[in-house]
C-alpha positions in Angstrom: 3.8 15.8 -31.1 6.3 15.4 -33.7 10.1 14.2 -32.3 13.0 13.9 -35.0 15.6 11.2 -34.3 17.9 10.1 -37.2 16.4 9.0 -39.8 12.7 8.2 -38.2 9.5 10.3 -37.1 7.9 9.3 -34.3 4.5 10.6 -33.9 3.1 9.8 -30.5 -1.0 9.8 -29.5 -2.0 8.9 -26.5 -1.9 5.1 -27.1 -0.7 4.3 -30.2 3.2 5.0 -31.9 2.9 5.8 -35.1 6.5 6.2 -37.0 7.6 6.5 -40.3 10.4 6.8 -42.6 11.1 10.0 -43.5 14.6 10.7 -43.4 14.1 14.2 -41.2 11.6 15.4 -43.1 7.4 15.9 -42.2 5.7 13.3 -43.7 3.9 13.7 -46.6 2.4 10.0 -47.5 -0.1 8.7 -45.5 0.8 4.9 -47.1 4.1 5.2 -45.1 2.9 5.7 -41.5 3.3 2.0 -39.8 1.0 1.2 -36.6 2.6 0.2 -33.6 1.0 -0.8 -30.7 2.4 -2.1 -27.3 0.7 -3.5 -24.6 2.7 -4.0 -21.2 0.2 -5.9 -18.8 1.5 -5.6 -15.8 -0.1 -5.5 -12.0 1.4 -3.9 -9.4 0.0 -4.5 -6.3 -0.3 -2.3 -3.3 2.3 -2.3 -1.0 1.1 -3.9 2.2 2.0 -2.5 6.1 1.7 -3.4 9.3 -0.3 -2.4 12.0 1.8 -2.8 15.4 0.5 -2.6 18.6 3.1 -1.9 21.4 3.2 -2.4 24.8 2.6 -0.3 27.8 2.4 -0.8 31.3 -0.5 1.5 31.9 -3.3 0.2 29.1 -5.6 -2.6 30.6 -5.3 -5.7 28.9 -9.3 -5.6 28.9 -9.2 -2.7 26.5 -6.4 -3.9 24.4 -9.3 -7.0 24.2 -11.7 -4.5 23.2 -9.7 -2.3 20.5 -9.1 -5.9 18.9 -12.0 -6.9 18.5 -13.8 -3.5 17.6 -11.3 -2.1 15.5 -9.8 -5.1 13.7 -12.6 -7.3 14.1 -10.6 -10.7 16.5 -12.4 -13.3 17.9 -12.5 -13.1 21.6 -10.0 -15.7 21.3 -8.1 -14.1 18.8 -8.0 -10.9 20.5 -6.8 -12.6 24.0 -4.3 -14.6 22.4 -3.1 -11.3 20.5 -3.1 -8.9 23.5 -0.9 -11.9 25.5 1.5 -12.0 22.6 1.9 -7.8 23.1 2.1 -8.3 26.6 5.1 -10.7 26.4 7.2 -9.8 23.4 6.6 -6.0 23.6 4.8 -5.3 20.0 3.0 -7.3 17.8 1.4 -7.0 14.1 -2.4 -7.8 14.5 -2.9 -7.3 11.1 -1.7 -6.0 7.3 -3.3 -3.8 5.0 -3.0 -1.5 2.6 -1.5 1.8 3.6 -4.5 4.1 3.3 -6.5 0.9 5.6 -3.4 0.6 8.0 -3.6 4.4 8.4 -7.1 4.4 9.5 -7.2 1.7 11.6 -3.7 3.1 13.7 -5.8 6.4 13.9 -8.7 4.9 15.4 -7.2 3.0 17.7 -5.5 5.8 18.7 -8.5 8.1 19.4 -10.5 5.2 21.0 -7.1 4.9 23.6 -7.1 9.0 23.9 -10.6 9.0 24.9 -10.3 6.5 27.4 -6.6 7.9 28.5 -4.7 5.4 27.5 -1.5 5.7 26.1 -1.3 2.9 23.7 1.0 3.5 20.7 0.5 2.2 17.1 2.8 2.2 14.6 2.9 1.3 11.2 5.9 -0.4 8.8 6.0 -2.0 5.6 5.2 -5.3 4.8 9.1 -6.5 3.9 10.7 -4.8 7.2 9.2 -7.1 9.3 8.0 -10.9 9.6 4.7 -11.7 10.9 3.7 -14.2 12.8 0.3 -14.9 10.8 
């Protein structure tokens, strides 16, 4: 692909820049075409969310216990100490991951409540909108 600006030729492959100095004009001498190769390192790291578990008045606390532990693999004590927190403050994070993770784990929590008629909700937000307490 050949783009004409001023007085330079830039002729872009995939990875490299290749210009030269033709004044407008299709080059013509191979000797004139100057390699130029960047390389931008840079990680970008998946935005992280949380999974928030809120508060109901008809879900036992025995199977909030139990979605803990199955779904987002607690300890027993973990799990108790979570579900308390849920019970008190109204919503909790029990745990952040990537989107495509928190997704799956609010959907099967979600199903595991439907089948046993519960009416837990799950939601999920991102990372920066809220602070955790882990």
């Amino acid at each position: 692909m050949l783009i004409y600006s001023n007085d330079f030729v830039y002729w872009i492959f995939t990875k490299k820049i290749v210009s030269l100095h033709t004044q407008n004009q299709p080059y013509t001498n191979m000797s004139k075409i100057k390699e130029q190769e960047e390389v931008k390192t840079r990680l970008n790291y998946p935005k992280k969310y949380h999974v928030i578990m809120h508060n109901d008045d008809v879900t036992t606390m025995d199977f909030v216990v139990h979605v803990l532990r199955v779904v987002f693999f607690k300890s027993v004590e973990e799990a108790t100490q979570l579900m308390l927190t849920i019970h008190h403050e109204g919503a909790v994070s029990v745990g952040t991951y990537s989107y495509d993770i928190a997704v799956s784990k609010a959907n099967k929590v979600m199903q595991l409540a439907d089948d046993e008629g519960f009416p837990l909700r799950v939601t999920i937000t991102p990372e920066e909108s809220i602070s955790s307490p882990f």
